[in-house]
N, C-alpha and C positions, 0 to 999 in steps of 0.2 A: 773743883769738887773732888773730895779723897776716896777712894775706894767705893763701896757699892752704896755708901752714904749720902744720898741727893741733899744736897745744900738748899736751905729754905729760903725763901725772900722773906724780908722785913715788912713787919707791918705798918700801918699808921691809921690812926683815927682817922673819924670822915673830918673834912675841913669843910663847915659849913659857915653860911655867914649869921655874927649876931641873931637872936631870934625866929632862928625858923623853927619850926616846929611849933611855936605858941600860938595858941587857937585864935588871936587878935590879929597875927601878922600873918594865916594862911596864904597870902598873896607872895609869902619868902620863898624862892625855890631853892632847892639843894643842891648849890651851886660855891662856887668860891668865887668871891671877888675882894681883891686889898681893900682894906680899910683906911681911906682919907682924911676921916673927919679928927677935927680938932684936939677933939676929947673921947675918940672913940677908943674902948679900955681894950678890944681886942688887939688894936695895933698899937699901942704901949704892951700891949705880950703880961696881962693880968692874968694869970693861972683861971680864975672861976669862968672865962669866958671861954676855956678850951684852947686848941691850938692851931697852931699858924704856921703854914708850910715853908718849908726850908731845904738846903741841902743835905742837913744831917738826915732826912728822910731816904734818900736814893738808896739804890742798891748795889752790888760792884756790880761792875763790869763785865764780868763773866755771867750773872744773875738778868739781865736786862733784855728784854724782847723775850725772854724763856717763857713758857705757859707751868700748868702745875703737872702735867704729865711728862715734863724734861724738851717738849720738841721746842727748837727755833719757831717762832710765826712769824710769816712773810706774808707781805699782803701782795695779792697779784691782781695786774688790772686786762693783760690778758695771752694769748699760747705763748706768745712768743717771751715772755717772762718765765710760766710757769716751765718751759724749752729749759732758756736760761740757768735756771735752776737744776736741774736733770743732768746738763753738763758738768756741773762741778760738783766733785765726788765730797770736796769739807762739808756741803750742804744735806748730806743722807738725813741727817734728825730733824725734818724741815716739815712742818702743818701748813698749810696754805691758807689765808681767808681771803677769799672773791672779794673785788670792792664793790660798795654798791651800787656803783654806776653802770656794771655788766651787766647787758641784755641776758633774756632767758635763753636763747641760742645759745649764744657764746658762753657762758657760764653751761651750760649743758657740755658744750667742746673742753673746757677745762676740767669738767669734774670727769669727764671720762678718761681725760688723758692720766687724771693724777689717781684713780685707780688704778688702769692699766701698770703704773709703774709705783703703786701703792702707797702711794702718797696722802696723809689725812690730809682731807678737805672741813674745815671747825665750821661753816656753812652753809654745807652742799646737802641741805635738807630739806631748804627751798623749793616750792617751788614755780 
């Protein structure tokens, strides 16, 4: 990232499969799954069917796990991570999101510790 200029992520359409959206197939969910079938035009890569995920989609490397407010997101599942974190001084632009396997206790002990040392927590609004 150059000077005070925050470097954007790339975007990509949504990857949906064949026919969703059509009022006959509302059972499609908006999801992505390859296309197998013999004749199916999306996996021959027919432009009118939309598009079909790949690597030219990614982002670099420097770009990757970043949110759109610049911080690192780490997911932490509990203290003695979000600890972990706190010790190493590369990690100061660091957001935390709780997994959701954390009790309301515990999750309570993490969001207070990552205030204390002012840490955003992206979903400590819970609760």
């Amino acid at each position: 990232m150059a000077g005070s200029i925050k470097a954007k992520k790339k975007g990509h359409p949504k990857f949906n499969v064949p026919n969703y959206g059509t009022k006959s197939r509302s059972r499609v969910k908006p999801r992505w799954r390859t296309q197998r079938g013999e004749d199916n035009k999306k996996r021959i890569k027919k432009a009118f069917m939309g598009a079909v995920p790949g690597i030219g989609y990614r982002n670099p490397e420097s770009l990757r796990h970043v949110r759109t407010d610049g911080t690192k997101a780490m997911l932490v599942h509990n203290i003695d991570e979000l600890r972990s974190l706190l010790e190493n001084p590369e990690d100061s632009n660091v957001s935390v999101t709780i997994a959701g396997a954390v009790g309301r206790r515990k999750r309570a002990e993490i969001i207070e510790l990552a205030r204390k040392n002012s840490i955003k927590v992206t979903n400590g609004g819970r609760k």
